[in-house]
N, C-alpha and C positions, 0 to 999 in steps of 0.2 A: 680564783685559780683552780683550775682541775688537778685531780690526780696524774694524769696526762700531761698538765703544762710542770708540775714538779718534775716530771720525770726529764722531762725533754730538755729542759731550761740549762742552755748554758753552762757551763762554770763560770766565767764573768759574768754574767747574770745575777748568778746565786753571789760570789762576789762584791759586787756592787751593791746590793739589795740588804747583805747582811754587813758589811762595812757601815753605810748608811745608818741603821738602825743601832751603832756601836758593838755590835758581837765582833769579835775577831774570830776572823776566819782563815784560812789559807787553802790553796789546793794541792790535793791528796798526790805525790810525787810516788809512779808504782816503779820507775825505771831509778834505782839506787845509783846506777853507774852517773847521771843526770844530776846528781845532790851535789859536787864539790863546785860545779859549774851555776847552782842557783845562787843570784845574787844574794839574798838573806842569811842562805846557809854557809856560802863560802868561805866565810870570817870564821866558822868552825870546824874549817879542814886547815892542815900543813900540807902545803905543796912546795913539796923540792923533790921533783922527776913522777911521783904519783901522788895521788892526796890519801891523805889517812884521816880520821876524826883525830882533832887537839886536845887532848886530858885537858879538864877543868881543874888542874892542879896543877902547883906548881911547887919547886921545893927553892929555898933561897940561904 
């Protein structure tokens, strides 16, 4: 692989390539507005009318 095919290569590419090999990876989210809407992330927003991130606390 080139310096050239690194650069070029997909995000699923590089994805599938390092999954594969057991690295965990994920792709780089630049647009924040897009986070409460990612399935993986969603479980860490509260949506009732907008999303906010969910304190990892809780008080009982």
């Amino acid at each position: 692989m080139t310096p050239a095919d690194l650069a070029t290569a997909p995000t699923a590419t590089w994805l599938k390539q390092l999954h594969a090999a057991g690295v965990p990876a994920r792709e780089v989210v630049t647009d924040l507005a897009a986070l409460p809407q990612d399935p993986a992330l969603s479980p860490y927003f509260t949506h009732d009318g907008y999303a906010r991130p969910t304190p990892p606390w809780s008080f009982s």
